[in-house]
Structure formats: structure tokens, C-alpha cells
C-alpha positions in Angstrom: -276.9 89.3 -144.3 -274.3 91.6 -143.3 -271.0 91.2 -140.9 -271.4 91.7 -137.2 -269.3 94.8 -137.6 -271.7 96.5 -140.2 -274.7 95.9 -137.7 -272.6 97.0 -134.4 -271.6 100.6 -136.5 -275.7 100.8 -137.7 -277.0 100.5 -134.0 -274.4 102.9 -133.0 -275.4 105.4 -135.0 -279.1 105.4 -135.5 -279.9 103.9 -131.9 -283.6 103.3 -132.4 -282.7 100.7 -135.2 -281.6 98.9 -132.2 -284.8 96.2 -132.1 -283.9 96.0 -136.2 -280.4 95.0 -135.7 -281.3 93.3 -132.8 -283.4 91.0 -135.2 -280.3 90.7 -138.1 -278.7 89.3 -134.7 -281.0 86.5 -134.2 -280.8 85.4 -137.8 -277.3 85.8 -138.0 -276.7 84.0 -134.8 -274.9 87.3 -133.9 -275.3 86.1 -129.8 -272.6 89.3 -128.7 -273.8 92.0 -130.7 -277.3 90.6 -129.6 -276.4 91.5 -125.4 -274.4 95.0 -126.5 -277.8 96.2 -128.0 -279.8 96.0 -124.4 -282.6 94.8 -125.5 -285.7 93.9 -123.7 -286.8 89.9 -124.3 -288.8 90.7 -127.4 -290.9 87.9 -129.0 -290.3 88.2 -133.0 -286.5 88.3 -132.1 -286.9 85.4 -129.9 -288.9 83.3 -133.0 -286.1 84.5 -135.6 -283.4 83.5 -133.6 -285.1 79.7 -133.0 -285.7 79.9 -136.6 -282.2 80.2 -137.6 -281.1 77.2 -136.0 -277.7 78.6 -135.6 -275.4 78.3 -132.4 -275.7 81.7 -131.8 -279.3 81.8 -131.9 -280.0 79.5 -129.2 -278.0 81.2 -127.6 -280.3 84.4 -128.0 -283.5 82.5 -128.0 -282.8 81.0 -124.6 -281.5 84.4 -123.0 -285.3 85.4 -124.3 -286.9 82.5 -122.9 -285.3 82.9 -119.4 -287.2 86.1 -118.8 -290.3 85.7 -116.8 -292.2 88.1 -118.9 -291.4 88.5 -122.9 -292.7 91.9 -124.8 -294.3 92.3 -128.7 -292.7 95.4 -130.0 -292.0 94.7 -133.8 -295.2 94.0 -135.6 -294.4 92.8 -138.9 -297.9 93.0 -140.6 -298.2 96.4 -139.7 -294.4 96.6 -140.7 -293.8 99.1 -137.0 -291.7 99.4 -133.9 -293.4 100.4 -130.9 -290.6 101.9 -128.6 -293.1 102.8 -125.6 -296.3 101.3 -126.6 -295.6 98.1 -126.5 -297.5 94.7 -125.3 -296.9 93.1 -122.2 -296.7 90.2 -121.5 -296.7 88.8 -125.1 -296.1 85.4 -126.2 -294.5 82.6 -129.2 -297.5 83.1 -131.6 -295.7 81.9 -135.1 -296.8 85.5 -135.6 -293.3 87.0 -137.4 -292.1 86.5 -141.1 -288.5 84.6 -139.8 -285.8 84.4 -143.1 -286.5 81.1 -144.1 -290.0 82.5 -145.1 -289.0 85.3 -147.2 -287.8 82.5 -149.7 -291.4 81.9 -150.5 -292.1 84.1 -154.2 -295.1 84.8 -156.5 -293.3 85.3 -160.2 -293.5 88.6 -162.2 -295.3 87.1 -165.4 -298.4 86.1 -163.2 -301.4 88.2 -164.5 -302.1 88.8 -161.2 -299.8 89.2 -158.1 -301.5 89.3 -154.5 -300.4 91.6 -151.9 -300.4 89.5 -148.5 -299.1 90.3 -145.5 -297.1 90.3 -143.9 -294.4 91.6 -146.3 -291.3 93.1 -144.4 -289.3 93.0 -147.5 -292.0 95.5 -149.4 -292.0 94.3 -152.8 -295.4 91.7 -152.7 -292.9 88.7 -152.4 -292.0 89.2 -156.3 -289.6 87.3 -158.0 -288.7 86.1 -161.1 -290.9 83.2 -161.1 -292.9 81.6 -158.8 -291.4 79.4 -155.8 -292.4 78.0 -153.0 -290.1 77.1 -149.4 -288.2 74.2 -149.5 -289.6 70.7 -148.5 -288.2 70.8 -144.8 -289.8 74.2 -144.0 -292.9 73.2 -145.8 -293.9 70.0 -143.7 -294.8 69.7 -139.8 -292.5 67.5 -137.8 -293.6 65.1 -135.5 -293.9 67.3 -133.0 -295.1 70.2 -135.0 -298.2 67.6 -136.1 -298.9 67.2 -132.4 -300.1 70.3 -132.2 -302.8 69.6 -134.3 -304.5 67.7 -131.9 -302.9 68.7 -128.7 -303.9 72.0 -126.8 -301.8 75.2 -127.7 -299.4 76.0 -125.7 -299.3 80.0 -124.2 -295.5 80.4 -126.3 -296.1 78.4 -129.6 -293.2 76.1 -130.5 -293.2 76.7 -133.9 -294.0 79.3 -136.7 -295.5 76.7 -139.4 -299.0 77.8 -138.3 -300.7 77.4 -141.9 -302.4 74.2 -141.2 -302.8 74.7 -137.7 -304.8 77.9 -138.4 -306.9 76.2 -141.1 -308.1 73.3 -139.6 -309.0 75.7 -136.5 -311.0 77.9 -139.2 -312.2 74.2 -140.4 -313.7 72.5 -137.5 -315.0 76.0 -135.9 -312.5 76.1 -133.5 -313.2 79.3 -132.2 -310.7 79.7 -129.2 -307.7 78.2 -131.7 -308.5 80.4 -134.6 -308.5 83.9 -132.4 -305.2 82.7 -130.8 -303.6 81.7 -133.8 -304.9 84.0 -136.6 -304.6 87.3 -134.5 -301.5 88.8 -136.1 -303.4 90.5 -139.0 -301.6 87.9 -141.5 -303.7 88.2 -144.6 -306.1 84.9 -145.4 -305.7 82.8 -148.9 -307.7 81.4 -150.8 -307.1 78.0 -149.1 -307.5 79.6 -145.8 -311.2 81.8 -146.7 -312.3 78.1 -147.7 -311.3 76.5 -144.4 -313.6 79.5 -142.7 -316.6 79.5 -144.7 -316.8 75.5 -144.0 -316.2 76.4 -140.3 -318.9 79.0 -140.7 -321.3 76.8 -142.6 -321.1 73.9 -140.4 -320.8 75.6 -136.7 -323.2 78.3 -135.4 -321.1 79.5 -132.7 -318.2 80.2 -135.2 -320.3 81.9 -137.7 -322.2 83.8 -134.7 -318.3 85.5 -133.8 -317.1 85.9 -137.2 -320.7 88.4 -137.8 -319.1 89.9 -134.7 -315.4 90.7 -136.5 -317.5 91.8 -139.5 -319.7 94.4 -138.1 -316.8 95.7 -135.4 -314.4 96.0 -138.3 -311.6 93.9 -136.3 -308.3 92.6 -137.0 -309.5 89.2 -138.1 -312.4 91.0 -140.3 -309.6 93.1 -142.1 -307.2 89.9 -142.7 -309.8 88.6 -145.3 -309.4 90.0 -149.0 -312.9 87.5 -149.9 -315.2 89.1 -146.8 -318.4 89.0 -149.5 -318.0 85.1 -149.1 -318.1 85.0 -145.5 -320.8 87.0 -145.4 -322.9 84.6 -147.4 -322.1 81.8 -145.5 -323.5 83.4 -142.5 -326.4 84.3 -144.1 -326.9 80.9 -145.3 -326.2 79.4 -142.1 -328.7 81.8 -140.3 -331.4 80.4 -143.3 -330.6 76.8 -142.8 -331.2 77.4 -138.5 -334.5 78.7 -139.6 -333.4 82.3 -138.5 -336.3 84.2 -140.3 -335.1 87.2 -138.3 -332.4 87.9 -141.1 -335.3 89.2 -143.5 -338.0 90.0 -141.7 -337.8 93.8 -143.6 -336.5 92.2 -146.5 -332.7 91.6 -147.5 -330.4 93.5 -145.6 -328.8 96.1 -148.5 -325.0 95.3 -149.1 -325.4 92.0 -148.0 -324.4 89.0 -150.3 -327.1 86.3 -151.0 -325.9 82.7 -150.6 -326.7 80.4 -153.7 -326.6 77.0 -151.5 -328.9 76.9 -147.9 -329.3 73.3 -147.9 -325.9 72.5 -146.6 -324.9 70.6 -144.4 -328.8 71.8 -142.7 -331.6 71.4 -144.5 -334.0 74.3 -143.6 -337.7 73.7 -142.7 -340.4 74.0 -145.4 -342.2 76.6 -144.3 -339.1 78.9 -143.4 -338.1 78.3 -147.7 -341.6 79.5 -148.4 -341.5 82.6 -146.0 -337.9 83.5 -147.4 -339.2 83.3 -151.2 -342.4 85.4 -150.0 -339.9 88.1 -148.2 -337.3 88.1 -150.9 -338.4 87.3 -154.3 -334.7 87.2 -155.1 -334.1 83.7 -153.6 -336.8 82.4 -155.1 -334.4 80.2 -157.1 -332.2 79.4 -154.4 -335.4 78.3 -152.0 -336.6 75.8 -155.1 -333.0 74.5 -155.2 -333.3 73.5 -151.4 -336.8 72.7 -151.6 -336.0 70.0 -154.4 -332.7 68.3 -152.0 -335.3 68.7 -148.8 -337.8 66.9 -151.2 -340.4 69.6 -150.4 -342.7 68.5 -153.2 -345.7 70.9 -152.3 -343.1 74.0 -151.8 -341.7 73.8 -155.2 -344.8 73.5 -156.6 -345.8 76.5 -154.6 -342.8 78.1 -156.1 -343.4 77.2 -159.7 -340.1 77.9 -160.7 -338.7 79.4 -163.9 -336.6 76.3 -165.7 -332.9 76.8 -165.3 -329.7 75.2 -165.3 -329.0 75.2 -161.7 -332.2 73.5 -160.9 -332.1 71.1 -163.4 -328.2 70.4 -161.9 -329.4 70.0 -158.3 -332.2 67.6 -159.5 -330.2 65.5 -161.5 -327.0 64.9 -159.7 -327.9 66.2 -156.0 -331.6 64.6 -155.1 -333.3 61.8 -154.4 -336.1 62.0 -156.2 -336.3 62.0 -160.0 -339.5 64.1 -160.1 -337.7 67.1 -159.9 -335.2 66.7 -162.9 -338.3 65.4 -165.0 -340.2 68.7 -164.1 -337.2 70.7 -164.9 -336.7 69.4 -168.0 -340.8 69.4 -169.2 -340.7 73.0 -168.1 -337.7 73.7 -170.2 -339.1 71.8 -173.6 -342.4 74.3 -172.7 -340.9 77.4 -172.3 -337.7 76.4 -175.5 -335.2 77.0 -172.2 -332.2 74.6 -172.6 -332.1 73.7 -168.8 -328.6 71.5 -170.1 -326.6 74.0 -171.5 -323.7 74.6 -168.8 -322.4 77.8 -170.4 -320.8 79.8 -168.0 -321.9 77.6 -165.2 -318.2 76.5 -164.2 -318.3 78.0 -160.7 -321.8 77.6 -159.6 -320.9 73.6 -160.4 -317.5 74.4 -158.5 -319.5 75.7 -155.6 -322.2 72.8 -155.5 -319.6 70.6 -155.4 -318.6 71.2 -152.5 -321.3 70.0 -150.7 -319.6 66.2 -151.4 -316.6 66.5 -148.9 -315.7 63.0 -150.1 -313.1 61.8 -147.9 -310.1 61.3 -150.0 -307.4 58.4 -148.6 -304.5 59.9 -150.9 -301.5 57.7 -151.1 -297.8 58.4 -149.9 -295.9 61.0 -148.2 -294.9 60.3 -144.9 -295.4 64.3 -143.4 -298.2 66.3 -143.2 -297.7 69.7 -145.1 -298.5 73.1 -143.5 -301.6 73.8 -145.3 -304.7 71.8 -146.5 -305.3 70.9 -150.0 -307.3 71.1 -153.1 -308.5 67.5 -154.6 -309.4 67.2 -158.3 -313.0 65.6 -158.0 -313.7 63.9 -161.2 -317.3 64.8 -162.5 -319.9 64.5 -165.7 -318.9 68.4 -166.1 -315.7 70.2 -167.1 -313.4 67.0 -166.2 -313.6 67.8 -162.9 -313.5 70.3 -160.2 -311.4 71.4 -157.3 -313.1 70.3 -153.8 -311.6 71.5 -150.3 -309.5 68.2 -148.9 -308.1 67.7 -145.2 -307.9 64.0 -144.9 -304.0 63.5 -145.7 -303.6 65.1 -142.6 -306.7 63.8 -140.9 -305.2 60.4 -141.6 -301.1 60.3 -140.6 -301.9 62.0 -137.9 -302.9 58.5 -136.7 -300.0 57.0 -137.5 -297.9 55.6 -134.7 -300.9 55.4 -132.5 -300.5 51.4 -132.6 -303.5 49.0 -131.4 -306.6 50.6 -129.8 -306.2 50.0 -126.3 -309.5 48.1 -124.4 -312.0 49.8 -122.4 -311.1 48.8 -119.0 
């Protein structure tokens, strides 16, 4: 960062760089530059100046705080300064990319390199190698972990929002997930997973996230992965017996899921309808059919032999009729209904549909973000499967005895 001097001389001469400066300030701990600049109580400035835990931070983050009403005018995702268009009264969202954050690098000999935002800096967090934010940044505090199962409070106290945003995305939340993913922030991998298991497993969720979708909104155009969320709400709309979704046949430009029999099972005669409608699911309504134990329906279906049949028979039903089936079908037709070729994902994807709880050992904090378990299976080793329960678990520790119903 530069000296106090440098900053006062760049404010005097390019005035509206006053909010920029005005930021430097707060993560300098610059408190008297900070009241020469006039500014108004603006929120990223207050976060940044929390953030950097310096003396003359609190200083600036309290001044901020003492003001009845707090404005947004920087907007890092959409990297702009609004001078007269600004919000009113805004609030603490954990919404701006404070310093301590900009440590966080993707290296330059990835074959890949995504560009999230937000990225004040311009240069897709590159750095020589990869590297993530150090331990104490990385981990909720007690307090922070509160949160978690605490309501939200209007100015959030914190801007390790990761985990607090996915498990809102994870358990449907949809009140939490507006408030806290509303900055435009661009969704992960990890996060895209937390949603479509929201979607999958809550209506109400998946009912406002086909709202973002079709009104193109801020929470719509955070996701780089919007095909998958599509199919999950298609899938959920299946597995509620929604028969409305393809009534004229599959909407065009819509994804088709390749699991609708989780976590519903939908009813036998809406799989026979949907395989009538859309000969394209055929496979995907024999799949269900054989975990719903539909016997008549796949017979209806007389499906082709495949792998993915033969792989929900044999490791995903109940009944060994189906596997048999598969596998006499395959002997008749010289189909190899074993051979896994290629099938990597579609395995990934079915396992899912575990959610083994997973009691991992050690570590006292929570981190800010779920996690990916290795799931050992007959397959490939074993597969990556979507994990919240280290955090589902510590966050009861401390709770003591359960107290009696009195």
C-alpha cells in the first residue's frame, strides 16, 4: 500500500477517486486522511476497514457504524462507483473483496484458469501457482459459526460468507440465499452443487430459482453451470408428478436430467406418460422405474440393454430382477451392459444420490466452504460426493447435556 501522503496528493488531484482512496484508507488504517476525504458512511469502506484489524480502522469502521443510515456506492463485482446513483440505505453484506482476500490465487500452469468475480485487481486472481488464504481467514470463529444457525443479522458481522451461502443454497433456504448471494459474486463448483441439492430436495427453492432463470437476474447471471440447474428443476418438476413440463413435448433448449428418482420417487403412471411424450427419456424413466420397483412399467418400456441400467439395478435397487434382465438382454442383443467405458461421470452423478453422512475426524473449526468426500466404490477407486457434516457436527459442540422437557 502506499503512504498517507501519496493517497492525500491522489484525492487532491483527481477528486472523484475520493471513495477509491477512501478505501486504501480503511485498509491502511489511514483514520485522518479517512475524515479529510468527506465521505458519506459507505458500506465496502466500512467492511475493509473492520477487515484490516488495524487501530486506525476501527477507528473508521465505527465513525461508519455511528451513522443512522449507511450507503452502497462501490460495487466490486461490477468493478464501478456510483457518485449519484447510489443505494440507500445499504447494509454489512460480506459483499466486498477486503485485502486479505486478494491473497487467494489460481497458478498460471493450470490448463484452465476461471474468471470469478469479483476481481478488483483485473488479472483472474493469477499467480504463479496456485494458493489459497491463510488458515485464520479460512476458518469461521466461534462467533462467525453462530451464524450458521442463528438468524442474519440486517449489517452482517463478517465477510467469510462461503459456507454461510452454501448451506443456505443446501437446505433451500430461500430468504438466506437472496440476502446473502445478492452481490453478483460468481458461483463455484462447490457452490452450483450446494444449489442443485437445494433445488432437488425443496420445491419452493427450485420454484424461485426457475424465476432468476427466465427473468435473467442477478443470481441467474452469477452461475457459469446454469444447464445444471436447469436440469434439476426439471427433474424435480418430474419427481412432483408435474406432467405440465411436457405436455407439447420437451421444452427446446432445455437440459434433460439423467436421475428423477431422487430424493422423490415419481408415480408409475407419470414415468409412463413422460416416456410416451418424450421418447428421449425413455432410458431415464426405465432407470427410475427399476429404483420405484415399477415391474409392469419397465416391462412396458422394454428397454434397450445399457450400462446405466445395468448400474442402477445392480448397485441402486432392491430387487435383483432388474440386473438379471439387464444382463439376459445384453447376452441377447452381444451388448456388454459391464463395460464402464466413459461412464466416469454418469457413476459420479449416481452417486450422489448416497449423501452418506461422513463423521470426519479432527479440526477443531469449521472452514468457510463445504467439502468434497472421496466415497470409495466397486468403480474407478472412488468418487467425489458433496459432504456438509464436519460442519453439521462441531457446530454442536459446546452445546453440553440436552436439557429436560419441562
Amino acid at each position: 500500500m502506499a503512504t498517507e501522503d501519496t493517497y492525500r496528493s491522489l484525492a487532491s488531484k483527481f477528486p472523484d477517486m475520493r471513495y477509491q482512496v477512501g478505501r486504501a484508507c480503511a485498509a491502511a488504517g489511514y483514520d485522518a486522511l479517512y475524515r479529510e476525504l468527506n465521505l458519506l458512511p459507505e458500506v465496502s469502506i466500512a467492511e475493509e476497514a473492520r477487515e484490516s484489524e488495524t487501530d486506525g480502522g476501527k477507528l473508521i469502521y465505527d465513525e461508519i457504524m455511528s451513522f443512522k443510515y449507511r450507503y452502497a456506492i462501490v460495487d466490486d463485482c461490477k468493478r464501478t462507483i456510483k457518485l449519484m446513483d447510489y443505494e440507500c440505505p445499504a447494509y454489512l453484506n460480506g459483499n466486498t473483496e477486503v485485502r486479505w482476500r486478494l491473497t487467494a490465487r489460481q497458478g498460471i500452469t493450470r490448463r484452465f484458469n476461471d474468471d470469478f468475480l469479483p476481481c478488483i485487481e483485473e488479472d483472474i486472481h493469477l499467480g504463479l501457482e496456485d494458493q489459497q488464504v491463510d488458515e485464520r481467514h479460512g476458518t469461521l470463529t466461534d462467533d462467525e459459526a453462530k451464524l450458521l444457525y442463528s438468524p442474519l443479522p440486517g449489517d452482517l458481522p463478517t465477510v467469510k460468507k462461503t459456507l454461510l451461502t452454501q448451506m443456505a443454497a443446501h437446505d433451500g433456504n430461500i430468504e438466506r440465499y437472496a440476502q446473502l448471494a445478492n452481490s453478483g459474486r460468481t458461483l463455484t463448483q462447490l457452490d452450483q452443487d450446494c444449489v442443485i441439492r437445494g433445488v432437488l430436495h425443496h420445491t419452493m427453492y427450485a420454484r424461485w430459482w426457475a424465476d432468476q432463470i427466465k427473468n435473467d437476474t442477478i443470481y441467474a447471471r452469477s452461475s457459469p453451470y446454469m444447464w445444471d440447474i436447469q436440469r434439476a428443476i426439471m427433474a424435480r418438476r418430474i419427481m412432483l408428478n408435474d406432467a405440465s413440463t411436457f405436455e407439447d413435448g420437451w421444452p427446446p433448449g432445455v437440459p434433460m436430467p439423467y436421475i428423477i428418482w431422487w430424493p422423490l420417487q415419481p408415480q408409475s403412471d407419470m414415468l409412463s406418460l413422460l416416456a410416451m411424450k418424450v421418447p428421449e427419456m425413455k432410458r431415464q424413466c426405465a432407470g427410475a422405474a427399476i429404483i420405484c420397483d415399477y415391474e409392469n412399467v419397465y416391462k412396458g418400456l422394454d428397454p434397450e440393454p445399457s450400462w446405466h441400467l445395468w448400474k442402477v439395478a445392480s448397485e441402486f435397487a432392491a430387487n435383483s430382477f432388474y440386473r438379471e434382465d439387464q444382463e439376459r438382454r445384453g447376452r441377447e442383443k452381444d451388448i456388454d451392459v459391464e463395460d464402464d467405458a466413459f461412464m466416469e461421470s454418469y457413476y459420479s452423478e449416481l452417486m450422489q444420490t448416497r449423501e452418506i453422512t461422513v463423521l470426519e475426524e479432527g479440526g477443531e473449526k469449521i472452514t468457510d466452504s463445504v467439502e468434497k468426500h472421496k466415497l470409495r466404490t466397486n468403480m474407478y477407486g472412488s468418487v467425489e460426493v458433496l459432504s456438509t457434516s464436519a460442519g453439521q457436527l462441531r457446530i454442536w459442540e459446546g452445546i453440553g447435556k440436552v436439557s429436560p422437557v419441562s
